[in-house]
Every structure is written in structure tokens, then in C-alpha cells.
DSSP file (Angstrom, degrees, kcal/mol; ACC not computed):
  #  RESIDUE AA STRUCTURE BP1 BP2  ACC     N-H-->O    O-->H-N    N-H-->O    O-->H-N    TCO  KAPPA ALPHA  PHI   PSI    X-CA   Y-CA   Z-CA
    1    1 A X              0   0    0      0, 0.0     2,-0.4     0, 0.0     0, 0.0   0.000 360.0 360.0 360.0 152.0  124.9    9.6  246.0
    2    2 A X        -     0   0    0      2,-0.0     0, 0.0     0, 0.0     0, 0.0  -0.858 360.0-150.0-132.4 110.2  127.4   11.2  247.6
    3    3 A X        -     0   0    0     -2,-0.4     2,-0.3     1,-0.1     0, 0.0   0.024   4.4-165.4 -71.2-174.0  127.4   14.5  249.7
    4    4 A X        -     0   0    0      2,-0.0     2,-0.2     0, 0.0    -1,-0.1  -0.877  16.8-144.7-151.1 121.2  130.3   16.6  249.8
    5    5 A X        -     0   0    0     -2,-0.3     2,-0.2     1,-0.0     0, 0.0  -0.614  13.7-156.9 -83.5 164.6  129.9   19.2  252.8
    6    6 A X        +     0   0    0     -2,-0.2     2,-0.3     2,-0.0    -1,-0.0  -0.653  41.4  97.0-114.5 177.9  131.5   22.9  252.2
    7    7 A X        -     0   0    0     -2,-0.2     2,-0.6     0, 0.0    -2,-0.0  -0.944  68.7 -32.1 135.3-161.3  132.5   25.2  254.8
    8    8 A X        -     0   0    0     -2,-0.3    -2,-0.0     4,-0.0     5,-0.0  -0.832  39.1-123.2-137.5 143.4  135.9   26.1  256.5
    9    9 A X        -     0   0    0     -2,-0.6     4,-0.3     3,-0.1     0, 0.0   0.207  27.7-123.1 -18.1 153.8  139.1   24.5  257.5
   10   10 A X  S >> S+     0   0    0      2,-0.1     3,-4.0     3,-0.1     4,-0.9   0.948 120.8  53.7 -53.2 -93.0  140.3   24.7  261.5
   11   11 A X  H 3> S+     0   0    0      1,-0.3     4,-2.9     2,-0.2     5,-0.3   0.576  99.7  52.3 -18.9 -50.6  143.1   26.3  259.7
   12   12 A X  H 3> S+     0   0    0      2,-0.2     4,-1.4     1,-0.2    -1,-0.3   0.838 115.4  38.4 -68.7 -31.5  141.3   28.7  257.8
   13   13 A X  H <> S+     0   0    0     -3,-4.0     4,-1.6    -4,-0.3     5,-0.3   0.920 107.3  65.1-102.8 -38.5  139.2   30.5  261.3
   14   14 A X  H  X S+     0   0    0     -4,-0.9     4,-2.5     1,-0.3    -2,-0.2   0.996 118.3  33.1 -60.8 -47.9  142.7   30.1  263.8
   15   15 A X  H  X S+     0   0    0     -4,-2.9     4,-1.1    -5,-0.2     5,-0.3   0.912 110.4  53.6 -86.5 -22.1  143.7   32.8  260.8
   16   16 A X  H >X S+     0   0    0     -4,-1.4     3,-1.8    -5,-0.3     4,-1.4   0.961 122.3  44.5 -42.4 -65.2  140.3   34.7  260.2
   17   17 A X  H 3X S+     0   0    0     -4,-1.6     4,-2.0     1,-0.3    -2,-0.2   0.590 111.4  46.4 -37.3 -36.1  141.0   35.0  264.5
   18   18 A X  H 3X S+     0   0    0     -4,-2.5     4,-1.7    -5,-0.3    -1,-0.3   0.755 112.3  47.0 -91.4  -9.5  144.2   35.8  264.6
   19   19 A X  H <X S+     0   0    0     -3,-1.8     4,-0.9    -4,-1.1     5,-0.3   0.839 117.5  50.0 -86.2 -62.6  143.9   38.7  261.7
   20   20 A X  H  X S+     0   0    0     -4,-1.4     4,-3.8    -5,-0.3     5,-0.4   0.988 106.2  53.0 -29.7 -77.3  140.8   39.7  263.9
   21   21 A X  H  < S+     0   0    0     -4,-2.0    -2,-0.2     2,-0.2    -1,-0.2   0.762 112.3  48.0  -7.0 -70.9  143.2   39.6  267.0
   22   22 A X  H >X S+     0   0    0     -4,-1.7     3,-2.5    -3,-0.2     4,-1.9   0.961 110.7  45.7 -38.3 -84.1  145.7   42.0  265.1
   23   23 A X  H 3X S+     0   0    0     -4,-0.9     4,-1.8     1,-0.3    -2,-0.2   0.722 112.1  53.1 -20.9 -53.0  143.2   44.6  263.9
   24   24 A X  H 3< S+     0   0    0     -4,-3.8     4,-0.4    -5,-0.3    -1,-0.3   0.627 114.2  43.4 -94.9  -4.5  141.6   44.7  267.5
   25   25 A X  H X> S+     0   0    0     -3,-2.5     4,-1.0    -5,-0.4     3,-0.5   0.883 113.0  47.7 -78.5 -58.8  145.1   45.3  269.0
   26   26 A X  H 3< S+     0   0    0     -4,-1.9     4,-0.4     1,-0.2    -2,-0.2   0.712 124.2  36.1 -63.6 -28.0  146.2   47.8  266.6
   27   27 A X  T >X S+     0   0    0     -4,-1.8     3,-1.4    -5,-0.2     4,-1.0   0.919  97.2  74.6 -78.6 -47.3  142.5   49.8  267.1
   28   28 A X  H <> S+     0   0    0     -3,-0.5     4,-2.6     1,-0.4    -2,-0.1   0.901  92.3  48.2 -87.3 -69.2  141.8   49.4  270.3
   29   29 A X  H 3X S+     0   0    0     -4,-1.0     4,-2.2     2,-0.2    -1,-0.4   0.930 109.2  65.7 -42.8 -38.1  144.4   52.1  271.9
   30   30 A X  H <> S+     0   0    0     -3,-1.4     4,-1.9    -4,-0.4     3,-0.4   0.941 103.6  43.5 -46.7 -68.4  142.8   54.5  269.0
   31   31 A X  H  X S+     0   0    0     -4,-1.0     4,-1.7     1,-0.3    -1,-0.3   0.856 107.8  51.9 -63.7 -34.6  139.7   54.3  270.7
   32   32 A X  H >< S+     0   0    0     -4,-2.6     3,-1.6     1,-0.2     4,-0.5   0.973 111.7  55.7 -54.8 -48.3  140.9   54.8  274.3
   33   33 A X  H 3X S+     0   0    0     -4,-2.2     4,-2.7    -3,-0.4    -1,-0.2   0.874 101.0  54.0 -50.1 -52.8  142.7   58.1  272.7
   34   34 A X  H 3X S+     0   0    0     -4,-1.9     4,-0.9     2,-0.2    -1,-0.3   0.661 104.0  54.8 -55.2 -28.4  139.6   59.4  271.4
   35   35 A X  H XX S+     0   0    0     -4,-1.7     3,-3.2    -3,-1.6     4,-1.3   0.823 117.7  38.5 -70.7-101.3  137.7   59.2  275.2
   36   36 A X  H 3> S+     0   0    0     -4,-0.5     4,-2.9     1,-0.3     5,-0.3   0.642 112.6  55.0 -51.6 -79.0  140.6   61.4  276.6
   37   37 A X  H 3X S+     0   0    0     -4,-2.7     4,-2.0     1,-0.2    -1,-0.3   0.763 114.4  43.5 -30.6 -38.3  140.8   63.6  273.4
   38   38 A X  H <X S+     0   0    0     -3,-3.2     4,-2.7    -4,-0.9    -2,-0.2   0.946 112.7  51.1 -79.3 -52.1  136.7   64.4  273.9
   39   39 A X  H  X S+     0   0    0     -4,-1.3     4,-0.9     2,-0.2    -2,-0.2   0.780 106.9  49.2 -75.8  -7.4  136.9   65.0  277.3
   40   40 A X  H  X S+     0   0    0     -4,-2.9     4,-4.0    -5,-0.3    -2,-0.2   0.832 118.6  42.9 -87.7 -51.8  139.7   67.4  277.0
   41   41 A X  H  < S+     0   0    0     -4,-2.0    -2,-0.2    -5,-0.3    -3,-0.2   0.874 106.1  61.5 -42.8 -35.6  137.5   69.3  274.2
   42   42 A X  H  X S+     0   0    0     -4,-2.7     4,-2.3     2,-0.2    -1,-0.2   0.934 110.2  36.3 -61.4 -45.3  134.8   68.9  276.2
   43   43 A X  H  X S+     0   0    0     -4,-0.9     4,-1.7     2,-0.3     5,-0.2   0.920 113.4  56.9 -39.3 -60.2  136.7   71.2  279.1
   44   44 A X  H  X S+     0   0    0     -4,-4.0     4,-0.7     1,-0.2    -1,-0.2   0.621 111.1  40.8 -81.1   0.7  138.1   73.3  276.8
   45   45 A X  H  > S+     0   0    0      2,-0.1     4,-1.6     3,-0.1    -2,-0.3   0.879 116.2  54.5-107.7 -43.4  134.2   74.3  275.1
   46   46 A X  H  < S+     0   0    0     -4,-2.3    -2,-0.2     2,-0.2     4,-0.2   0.812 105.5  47.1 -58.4 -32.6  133.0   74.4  278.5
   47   47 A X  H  X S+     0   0    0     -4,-1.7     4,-2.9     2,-0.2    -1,-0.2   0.742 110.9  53.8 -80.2 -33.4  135.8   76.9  279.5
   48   48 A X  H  X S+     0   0    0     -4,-0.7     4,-1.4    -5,-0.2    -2,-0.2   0.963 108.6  54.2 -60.9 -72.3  134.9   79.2  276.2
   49   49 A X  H  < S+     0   0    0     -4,-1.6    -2,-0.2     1,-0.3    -1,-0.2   0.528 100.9  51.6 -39.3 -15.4  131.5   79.1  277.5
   50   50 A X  H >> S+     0   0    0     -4,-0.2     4,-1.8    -5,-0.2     3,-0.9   0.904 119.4  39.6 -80.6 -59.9  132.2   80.4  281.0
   51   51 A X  H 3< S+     0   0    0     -4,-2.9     4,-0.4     1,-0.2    -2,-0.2   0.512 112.8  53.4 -92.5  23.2  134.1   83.4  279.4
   52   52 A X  T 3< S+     0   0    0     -4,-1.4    -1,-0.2     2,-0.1    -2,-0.1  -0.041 116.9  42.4-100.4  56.1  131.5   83.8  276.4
   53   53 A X  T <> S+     0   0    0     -3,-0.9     4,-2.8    -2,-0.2     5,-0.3  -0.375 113.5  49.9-145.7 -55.6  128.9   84.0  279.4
   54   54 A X  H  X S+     0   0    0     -4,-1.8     4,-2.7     1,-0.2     5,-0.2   0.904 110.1  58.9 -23.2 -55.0  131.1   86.4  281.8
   55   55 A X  H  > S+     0   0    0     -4,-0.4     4,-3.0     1,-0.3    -1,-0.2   0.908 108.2  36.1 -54.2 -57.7  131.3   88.3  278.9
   56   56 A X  H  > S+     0   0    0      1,-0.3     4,-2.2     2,-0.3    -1,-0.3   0.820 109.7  62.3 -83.4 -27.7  127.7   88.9  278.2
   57   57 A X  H  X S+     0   0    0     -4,-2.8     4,-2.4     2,-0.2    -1,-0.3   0.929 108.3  43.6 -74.6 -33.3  126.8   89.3  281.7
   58   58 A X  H  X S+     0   0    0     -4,-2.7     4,-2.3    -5,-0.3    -2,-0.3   0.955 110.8  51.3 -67.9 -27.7  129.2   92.3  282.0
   59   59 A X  H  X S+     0   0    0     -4,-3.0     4,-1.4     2,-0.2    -1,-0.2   0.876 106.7  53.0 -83.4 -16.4  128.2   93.7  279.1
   60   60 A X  H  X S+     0   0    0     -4,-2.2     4,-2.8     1,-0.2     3,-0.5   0.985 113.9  52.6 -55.1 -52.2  124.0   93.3  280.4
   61   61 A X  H  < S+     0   0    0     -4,-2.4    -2,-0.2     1,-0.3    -1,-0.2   0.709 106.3  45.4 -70.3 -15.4  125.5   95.2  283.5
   62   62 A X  H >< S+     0   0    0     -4,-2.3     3,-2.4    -5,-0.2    -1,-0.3   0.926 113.6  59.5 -85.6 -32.5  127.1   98.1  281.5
   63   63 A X  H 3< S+     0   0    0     -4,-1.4    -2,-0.2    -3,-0.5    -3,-0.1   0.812  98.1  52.8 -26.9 -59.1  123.8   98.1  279.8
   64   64 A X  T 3< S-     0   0    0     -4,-2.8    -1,-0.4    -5,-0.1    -2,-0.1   0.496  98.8-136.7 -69.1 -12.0  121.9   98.7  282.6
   65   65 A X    <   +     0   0    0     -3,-2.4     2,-0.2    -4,-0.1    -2,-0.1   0.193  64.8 108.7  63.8  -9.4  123.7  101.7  283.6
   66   66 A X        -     0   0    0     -5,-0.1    -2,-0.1     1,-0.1    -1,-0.1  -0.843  45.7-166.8-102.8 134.6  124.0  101.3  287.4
   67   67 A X  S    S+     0   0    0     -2,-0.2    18,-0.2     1,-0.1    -1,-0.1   0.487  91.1  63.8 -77.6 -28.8  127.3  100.5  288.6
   68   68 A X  S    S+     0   0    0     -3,-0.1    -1,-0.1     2,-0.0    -3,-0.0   0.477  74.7 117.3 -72.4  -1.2  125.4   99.6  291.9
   69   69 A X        -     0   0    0     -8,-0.1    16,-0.2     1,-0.1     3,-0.1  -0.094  42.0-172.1 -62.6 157.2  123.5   96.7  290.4
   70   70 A X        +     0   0    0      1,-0.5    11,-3.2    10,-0.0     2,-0.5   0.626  65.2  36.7-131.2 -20.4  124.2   93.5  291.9
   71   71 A X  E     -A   80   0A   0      9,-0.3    -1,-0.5    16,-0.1     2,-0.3  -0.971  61.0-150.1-136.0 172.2  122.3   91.5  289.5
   72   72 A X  E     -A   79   0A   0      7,-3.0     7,-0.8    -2,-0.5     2,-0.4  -0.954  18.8-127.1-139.5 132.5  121.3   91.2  286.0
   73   73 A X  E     +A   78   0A   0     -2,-0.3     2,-0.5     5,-0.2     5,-0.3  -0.588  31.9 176.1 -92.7 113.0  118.3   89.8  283.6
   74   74 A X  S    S-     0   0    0      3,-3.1     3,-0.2    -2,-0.4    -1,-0.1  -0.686  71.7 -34.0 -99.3  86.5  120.0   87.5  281.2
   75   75 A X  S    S-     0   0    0     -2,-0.5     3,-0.1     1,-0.2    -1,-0.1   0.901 125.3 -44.2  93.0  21.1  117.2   85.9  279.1
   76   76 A X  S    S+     0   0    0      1,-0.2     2,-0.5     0, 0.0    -1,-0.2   0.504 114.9 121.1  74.4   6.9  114.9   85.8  281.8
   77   77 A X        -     0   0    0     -3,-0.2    -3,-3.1    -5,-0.0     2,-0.2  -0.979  61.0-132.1-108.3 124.8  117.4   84.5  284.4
   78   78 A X  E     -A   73   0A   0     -2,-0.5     2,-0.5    -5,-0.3    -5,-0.2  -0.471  28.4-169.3 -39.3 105.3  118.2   86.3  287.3
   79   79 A X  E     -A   72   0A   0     -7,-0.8    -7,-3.0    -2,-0.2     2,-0.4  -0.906  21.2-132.8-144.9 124.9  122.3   86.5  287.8
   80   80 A X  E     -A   71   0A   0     16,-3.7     8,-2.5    -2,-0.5    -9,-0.3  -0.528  31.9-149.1 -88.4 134.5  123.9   87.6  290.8
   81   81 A X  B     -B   87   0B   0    -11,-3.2     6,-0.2    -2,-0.4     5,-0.2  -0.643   9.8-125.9-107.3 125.0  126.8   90.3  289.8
   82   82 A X    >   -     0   0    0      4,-1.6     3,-0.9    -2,-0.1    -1,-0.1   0.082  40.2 -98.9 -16.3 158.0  130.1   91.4  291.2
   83   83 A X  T 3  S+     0   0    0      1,-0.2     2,-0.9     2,-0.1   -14,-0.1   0.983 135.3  47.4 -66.5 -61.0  131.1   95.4  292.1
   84   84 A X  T 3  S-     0   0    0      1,-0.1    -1,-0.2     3,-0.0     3,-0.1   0.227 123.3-112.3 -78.2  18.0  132.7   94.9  288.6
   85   85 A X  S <  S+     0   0    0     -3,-0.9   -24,-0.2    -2,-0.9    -1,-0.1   0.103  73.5 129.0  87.2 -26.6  129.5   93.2  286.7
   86   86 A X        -     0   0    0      1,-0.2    -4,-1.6    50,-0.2    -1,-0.2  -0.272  69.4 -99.0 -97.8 150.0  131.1   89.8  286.3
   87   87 A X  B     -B   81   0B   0     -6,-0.2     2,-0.4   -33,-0.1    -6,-0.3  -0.225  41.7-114.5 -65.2 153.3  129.0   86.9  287.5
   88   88 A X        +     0   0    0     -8,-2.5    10,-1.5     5,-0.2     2,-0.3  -0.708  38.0 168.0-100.6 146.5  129.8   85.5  291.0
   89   89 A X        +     0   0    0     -2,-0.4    47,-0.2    27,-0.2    29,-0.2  -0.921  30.3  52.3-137.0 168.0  131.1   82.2  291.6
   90   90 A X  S >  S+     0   0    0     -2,-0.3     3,-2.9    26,-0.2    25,-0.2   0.051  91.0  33.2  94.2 150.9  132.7   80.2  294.4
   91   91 A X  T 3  S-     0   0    0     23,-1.0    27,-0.1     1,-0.3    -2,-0.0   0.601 133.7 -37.3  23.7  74.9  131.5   79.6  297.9
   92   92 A X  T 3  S+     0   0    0      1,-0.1     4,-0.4    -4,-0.0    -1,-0.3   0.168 121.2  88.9  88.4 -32.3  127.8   79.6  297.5
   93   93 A X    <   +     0   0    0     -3,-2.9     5,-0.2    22,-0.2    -2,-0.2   0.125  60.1  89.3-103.5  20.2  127.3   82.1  294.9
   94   94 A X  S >>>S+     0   0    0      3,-0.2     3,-2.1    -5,-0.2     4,-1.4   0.906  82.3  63.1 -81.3 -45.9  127.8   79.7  291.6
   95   95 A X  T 345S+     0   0    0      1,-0.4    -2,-0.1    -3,-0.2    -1,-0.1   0.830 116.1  23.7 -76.5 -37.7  123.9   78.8  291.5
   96   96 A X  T 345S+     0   0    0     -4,-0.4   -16,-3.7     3,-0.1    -1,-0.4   0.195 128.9  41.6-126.5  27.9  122.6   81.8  290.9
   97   97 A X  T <>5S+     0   0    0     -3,-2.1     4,-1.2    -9,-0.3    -8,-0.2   0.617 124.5   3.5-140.3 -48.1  125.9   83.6  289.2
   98   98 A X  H >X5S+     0   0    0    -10,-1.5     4,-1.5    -4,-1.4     3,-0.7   0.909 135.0  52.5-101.2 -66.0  128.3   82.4  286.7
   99   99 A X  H 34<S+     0   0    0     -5,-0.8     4,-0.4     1,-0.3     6,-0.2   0.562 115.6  43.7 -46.0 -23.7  125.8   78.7  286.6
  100  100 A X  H 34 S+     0   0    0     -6,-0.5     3,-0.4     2,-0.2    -1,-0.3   0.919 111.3  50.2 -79.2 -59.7  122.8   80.9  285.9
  101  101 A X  H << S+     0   0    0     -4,-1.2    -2,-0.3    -3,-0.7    -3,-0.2   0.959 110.6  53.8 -53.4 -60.4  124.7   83.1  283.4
  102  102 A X  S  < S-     0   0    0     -4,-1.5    -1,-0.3    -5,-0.2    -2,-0.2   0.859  83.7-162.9 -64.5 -37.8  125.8   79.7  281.7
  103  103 A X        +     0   0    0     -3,-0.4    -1,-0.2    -4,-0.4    -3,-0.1   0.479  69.9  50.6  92.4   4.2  122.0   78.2  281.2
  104  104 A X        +     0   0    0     -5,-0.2    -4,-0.1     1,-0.0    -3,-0.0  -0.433  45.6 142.0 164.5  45.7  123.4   74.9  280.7
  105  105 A X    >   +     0   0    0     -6,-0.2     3,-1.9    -2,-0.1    -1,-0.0   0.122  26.2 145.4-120.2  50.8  125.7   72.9  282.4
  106  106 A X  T 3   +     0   0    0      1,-0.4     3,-0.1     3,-0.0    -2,-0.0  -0.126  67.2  39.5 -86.2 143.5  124.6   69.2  282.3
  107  107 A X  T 3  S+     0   0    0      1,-0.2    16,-1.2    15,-0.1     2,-0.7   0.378 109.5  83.8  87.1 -21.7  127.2   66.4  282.1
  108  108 A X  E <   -C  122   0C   0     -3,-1.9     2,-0.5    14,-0.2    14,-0.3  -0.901  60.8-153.1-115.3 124.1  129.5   68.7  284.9
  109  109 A X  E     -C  121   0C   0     12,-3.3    12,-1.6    -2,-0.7     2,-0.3  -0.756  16.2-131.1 -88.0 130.9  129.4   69.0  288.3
  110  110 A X  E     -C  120   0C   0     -2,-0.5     2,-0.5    10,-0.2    10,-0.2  -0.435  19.6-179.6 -96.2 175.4  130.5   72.0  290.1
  111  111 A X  E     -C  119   0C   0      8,-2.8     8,-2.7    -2,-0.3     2,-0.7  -0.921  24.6-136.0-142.2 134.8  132.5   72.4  292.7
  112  112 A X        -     0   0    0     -2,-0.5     6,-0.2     6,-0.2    -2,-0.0  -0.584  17.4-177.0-105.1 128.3  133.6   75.5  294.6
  113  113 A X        -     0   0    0     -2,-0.7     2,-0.3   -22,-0.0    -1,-0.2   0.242  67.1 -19.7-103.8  14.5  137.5   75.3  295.2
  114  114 A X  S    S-     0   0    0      3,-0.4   -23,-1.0     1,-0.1     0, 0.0  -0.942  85.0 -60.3-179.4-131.9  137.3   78.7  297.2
  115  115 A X  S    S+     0   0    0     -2,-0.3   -22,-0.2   -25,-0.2    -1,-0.1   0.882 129.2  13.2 -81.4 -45.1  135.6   82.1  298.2
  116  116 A X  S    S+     0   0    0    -26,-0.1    20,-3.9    -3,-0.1    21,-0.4   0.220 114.3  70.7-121.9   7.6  135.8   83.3  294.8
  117  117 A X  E     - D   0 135C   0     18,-0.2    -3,-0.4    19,-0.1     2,-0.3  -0.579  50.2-170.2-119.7-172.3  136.5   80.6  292.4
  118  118 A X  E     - D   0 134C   0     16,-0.6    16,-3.1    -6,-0.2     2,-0.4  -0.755  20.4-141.5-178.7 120.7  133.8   77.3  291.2
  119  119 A X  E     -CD 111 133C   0     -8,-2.7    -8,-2.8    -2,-0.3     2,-0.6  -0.869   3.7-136.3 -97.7 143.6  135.3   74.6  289.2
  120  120 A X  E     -CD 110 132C   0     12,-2.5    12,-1.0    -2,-0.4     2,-0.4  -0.869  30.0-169.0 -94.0  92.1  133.3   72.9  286.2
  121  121 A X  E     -CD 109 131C   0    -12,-1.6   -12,-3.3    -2,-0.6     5,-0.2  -0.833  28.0-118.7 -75.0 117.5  133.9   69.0  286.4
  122  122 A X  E     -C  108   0C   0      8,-0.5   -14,-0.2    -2,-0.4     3,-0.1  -0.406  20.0-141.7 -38.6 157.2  133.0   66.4  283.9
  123  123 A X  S    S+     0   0    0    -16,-1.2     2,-0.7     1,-0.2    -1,-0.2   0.136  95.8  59.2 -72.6 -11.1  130.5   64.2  285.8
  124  124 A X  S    S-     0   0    0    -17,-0.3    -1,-0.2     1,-0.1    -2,-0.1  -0.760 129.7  -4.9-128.4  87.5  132.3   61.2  284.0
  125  125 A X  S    S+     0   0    0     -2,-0.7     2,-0.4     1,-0.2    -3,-0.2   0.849  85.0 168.1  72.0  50.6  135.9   61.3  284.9
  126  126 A X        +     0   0    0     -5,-0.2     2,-0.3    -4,-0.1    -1,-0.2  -0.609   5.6 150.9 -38.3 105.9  135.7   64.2  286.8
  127  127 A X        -     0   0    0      3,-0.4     3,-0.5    -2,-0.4    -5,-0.1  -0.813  60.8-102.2-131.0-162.5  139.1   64.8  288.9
  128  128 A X  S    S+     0   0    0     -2,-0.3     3,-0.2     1,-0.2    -1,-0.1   0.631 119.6  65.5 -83.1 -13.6  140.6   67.8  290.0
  129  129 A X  S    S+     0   0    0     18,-0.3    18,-2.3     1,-0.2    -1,-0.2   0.160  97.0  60.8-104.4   8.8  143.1   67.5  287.2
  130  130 A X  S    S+     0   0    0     -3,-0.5    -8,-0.5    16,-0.2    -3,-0.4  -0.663  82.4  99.0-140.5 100.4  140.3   67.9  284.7
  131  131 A X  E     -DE 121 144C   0     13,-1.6    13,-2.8    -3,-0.2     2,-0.4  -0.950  58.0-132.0-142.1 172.3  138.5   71.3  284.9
  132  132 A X  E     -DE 120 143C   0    -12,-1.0   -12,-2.5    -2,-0.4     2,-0.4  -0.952  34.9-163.5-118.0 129.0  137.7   74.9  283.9
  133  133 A X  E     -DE 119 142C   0      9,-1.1     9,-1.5    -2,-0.4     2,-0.6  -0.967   6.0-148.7-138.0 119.6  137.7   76.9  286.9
  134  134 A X  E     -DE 118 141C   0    -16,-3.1     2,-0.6    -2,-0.4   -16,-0.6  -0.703   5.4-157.6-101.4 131.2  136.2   80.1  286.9
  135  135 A X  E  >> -DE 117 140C   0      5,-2.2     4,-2.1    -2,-0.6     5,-0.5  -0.905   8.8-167.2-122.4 115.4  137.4   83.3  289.3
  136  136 A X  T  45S+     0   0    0    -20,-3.9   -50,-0.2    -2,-0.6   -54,-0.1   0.795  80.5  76.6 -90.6 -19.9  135.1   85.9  289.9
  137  137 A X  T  45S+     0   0    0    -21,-0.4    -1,-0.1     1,-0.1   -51,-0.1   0.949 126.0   0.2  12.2 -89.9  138.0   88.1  291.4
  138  138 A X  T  45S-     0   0    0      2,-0.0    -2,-0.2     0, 0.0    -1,-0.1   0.601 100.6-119.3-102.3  -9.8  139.3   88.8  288.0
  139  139 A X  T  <5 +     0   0    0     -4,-2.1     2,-0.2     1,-0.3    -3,-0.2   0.678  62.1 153.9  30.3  53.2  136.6   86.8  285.8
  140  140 A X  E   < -E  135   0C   0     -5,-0.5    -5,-2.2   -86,-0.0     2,-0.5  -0.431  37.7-146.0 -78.5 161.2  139.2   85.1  284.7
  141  141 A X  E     -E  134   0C   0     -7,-0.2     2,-0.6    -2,-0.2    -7,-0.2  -0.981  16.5-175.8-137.3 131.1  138.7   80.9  283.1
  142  142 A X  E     -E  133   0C   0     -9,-1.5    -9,-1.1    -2,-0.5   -11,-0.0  -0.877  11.7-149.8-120.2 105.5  141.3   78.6  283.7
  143  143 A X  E     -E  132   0C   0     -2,-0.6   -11,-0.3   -11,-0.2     2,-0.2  -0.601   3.7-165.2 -89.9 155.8  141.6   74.8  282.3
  144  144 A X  E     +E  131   0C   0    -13,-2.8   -13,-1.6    -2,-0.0     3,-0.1  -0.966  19.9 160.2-123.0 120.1  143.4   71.9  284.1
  145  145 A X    >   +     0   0    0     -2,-0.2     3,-0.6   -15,-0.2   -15,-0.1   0.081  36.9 112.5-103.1  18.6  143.9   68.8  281.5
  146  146 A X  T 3  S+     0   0    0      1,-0.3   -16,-0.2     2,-0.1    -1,-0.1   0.628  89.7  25.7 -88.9 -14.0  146.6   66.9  283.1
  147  147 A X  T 3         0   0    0    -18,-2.3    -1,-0.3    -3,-0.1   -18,-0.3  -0.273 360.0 360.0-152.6  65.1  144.1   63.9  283.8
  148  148 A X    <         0   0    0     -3,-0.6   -18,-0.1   -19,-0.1    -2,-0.1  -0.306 360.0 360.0 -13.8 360.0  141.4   63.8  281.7
């Protein structure tokens, strides 16, 4: 009797590989695109959230009726308040004012880039050239995406 093995040619896997080879060039940049694309979405939902959270903290402090308040119960959190309502940020005054008002900032670090501002950093490719940076000044939000 005579066996006859099956299976496949050298020819036949150098092309499975190289059609593999292809496919995983042509993909491959896709994915890289898609990290940079999330972490700039990620910024830009973290930077709504600052001024969805400003927002609500002034509006607790018109609530409240004292123009003299300096802080404000959001939710059971304690958040220390500008003359103008707006949560404080920058130089000491992030923890327990715009970072309180936000509930929530895991996955960023901040970092206070002056008296009155505190920038929101990914923790995972964090530079200066990717933030939302929040100004208790004007309670204004600002994103940087140029290196993401």
C-alpha cells in the first residue's frame, strides 16, 4: 500500500506569507491612526466636561444667592468658587475646585501651568501639546492637539 501525504507546497505558504505581509502593511498605519484619533477625542470630551462642570458650578452659586460664597455643594462635594462662581483652578486650587466640580478625572493627570489655569493631561501620552486647560480667570477651556 501506498500512502500519499496531503498538505501544502513551500510555494503555496511563501504566498499565504507574503499576502499576510501585504494586509499587515496596508492595516497596520490604520491602527496607529485610530490611537492618535482617541486620544484627541479623548481631550476634546474631557474639555466639554470641564465647561459642562464650570457651567453647573456657577449656576449652584447663583442658586445659592450669595455673591459672597466662596464655595459650593455639588452632589455632596465641596467646590471651592471664584468672586464670579466659577470653580478655581491653577496653583493649588484644582483639588478642591474645577477637579472636585468634575467628579471624575481618571486616566489624566493634572498639571497647574499657572496662578489661574490647570491643564488636564492624558496619563498615556500626556505632553504639553495634548491638553484641555482650564482658566479660572474667565472660566474659559482651551484644547492643545498638536501632539497627541
Amino acid at each position: 500500500m501506498r500512502m500519499r501525504q496531503s498538505g501544502f507546497t513551500l510555494i503555496e505558504l511563501v504566498i499565504v506569507i507574503v499576502i499576510l505581509g501585504l494586509l499587515a502593511a496596508t492595516a497596520l498605519p490604520r491602527f496607529i491612526n485610530i490611537t492618535q484619533d482617541a486620544r484627541i477625542a479623548s481631550v476634546n470630551g474631557v474639555a466639554g466636561g470641564l465647561r459642562g462642570a464650570a457651567s453647573l458650578a456657577r449656576a449652584q452659586w447663583m442658586v445659592t444667592g450669595s455673591t459672597a460664597a466662596t464655595t459650593v455643594n455639588m452632589d455632596g462635594t465641596t467646590v471651592n468658587v471664584t468672586a464670579s462662581g466659577y470653580p478655581r483652578g491653577g496653583t493649588g486650587n484644582s483639588a478642591n475646585g474645577i477637579q472636585a466640580a468634575m467628579q471624575g478625572t481618571d486616566g489624566y493627570s493634572l498639571v497647574e501651568t499657572g496662578a489661574n489655569t490647570t491643564a488636564f493631561r492624558p496619563t498615556n501620552g500626556g505632553a504639553p501639546g495634548c491638553q484641555a486647560e482650564y482658566d479660572e480667570s474667565t472660566a474659559t477651556v482651551a484644547t492643545t492637539i498638536s501632539t497627541c
